[in-house]
C-alpha positions as a Markdown table, in Angstrom:
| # | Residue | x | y | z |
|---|---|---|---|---|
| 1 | Unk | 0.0 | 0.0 | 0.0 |
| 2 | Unk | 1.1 | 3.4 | -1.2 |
| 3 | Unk | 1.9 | 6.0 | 2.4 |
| 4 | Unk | 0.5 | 9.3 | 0.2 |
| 5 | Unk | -0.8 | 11.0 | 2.6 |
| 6 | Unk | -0.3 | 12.6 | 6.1 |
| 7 | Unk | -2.5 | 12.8 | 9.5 |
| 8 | Unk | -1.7 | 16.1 | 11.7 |
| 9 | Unk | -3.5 | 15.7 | 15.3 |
| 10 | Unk | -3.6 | 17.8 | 18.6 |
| 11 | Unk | -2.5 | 16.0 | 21.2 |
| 12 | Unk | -1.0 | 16.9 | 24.9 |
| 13 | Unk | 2.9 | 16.6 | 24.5 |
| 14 | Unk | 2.6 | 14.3 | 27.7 |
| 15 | Unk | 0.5 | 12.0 | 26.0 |
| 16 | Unk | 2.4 | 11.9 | 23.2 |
| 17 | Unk | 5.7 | 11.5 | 24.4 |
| 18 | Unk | 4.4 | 8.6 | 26.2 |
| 19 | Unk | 3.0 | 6.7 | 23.7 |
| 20 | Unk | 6.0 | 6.9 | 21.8 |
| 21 | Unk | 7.6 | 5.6 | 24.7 |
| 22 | Unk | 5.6 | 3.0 | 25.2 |
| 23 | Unk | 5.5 | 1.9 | 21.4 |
| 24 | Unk | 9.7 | 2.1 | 21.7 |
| 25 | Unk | 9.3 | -0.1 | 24.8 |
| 26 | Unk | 7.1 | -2.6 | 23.3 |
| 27 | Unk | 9.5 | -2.4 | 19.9 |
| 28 | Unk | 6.0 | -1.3 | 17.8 |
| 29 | Unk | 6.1 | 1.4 | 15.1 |
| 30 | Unk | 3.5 | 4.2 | 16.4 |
| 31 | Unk | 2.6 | 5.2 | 12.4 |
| 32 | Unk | 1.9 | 1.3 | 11.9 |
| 33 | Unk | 0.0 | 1.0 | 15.3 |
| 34 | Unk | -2.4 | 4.6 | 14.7 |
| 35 | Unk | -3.1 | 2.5 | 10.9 |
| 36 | Unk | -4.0 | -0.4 | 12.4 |
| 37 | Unk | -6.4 | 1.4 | 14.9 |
| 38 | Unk | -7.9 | 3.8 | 11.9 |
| 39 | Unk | -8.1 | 0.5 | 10.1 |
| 40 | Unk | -10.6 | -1.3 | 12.1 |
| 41 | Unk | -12.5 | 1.9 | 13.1 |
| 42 | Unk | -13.4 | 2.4 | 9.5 |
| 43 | Unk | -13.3 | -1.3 | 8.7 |
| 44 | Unk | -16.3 | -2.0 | 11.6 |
| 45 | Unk | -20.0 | -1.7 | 11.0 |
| 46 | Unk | -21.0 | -0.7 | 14.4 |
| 47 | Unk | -19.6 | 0.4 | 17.8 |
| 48 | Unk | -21.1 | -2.4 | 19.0 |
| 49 | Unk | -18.6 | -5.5 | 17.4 |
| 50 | Unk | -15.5 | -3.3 | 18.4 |
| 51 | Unk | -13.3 | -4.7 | 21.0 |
| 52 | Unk | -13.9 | -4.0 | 24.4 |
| 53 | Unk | -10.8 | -2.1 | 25.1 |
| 54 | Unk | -11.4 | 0.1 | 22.0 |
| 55 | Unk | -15.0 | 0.6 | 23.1 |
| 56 | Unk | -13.7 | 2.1 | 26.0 |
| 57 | Unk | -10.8 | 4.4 | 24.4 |
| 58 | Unk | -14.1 | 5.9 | 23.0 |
| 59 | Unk | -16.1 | 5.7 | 26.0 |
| 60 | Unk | -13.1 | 7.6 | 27.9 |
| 61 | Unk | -12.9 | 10.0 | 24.9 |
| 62 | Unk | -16.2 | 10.8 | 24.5 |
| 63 | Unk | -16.2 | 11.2 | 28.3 |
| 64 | Unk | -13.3 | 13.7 | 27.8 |
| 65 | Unk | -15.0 | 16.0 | 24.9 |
| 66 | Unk | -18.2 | 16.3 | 26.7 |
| 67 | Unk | -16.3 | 17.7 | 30.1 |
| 68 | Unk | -14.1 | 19.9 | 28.4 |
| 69 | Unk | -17.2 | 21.0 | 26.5 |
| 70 | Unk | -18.9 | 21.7 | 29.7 |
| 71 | Unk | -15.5 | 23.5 | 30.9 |
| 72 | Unk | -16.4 | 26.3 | 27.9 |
| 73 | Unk | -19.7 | 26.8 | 28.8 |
């Protein structure tokens, strides 16, 4: 498959420089990792047949939006 085309994201710097911490740890590439979780996000019919753990990555990110939301108003 053809890499064409980029992804730019705002994340926290802590967050970030753990995870590519972690992924250096765990010897995974973090480009090939984000790809494989974009993959079965699109590749999924429903919320409802993703793994648990993803389910909850959403859960806690949904969770995050709606108080930082509230944070505004």
């Amino acid at each position: 498959m053809k890499m064409d085309d980029q992804m730019n994201i705002k994340i926290p710097r802590e967050l970030k420089e753990n995870f590519y911490f972690t992924c250096k740890q765990n010897r995974i590439n973090s480009s090939a990792l984000v790809r494989r979780w974009i993959e079965q996000f699109v590749s999924e019919e429903n919320i409802d047949t993703f793994s648990q753990e993803t389910r909850l990555d959403l859960a806690r990110y949904m969770k995050t939006r709606l108080e930082s939301s509230d944070d505004r108003n």
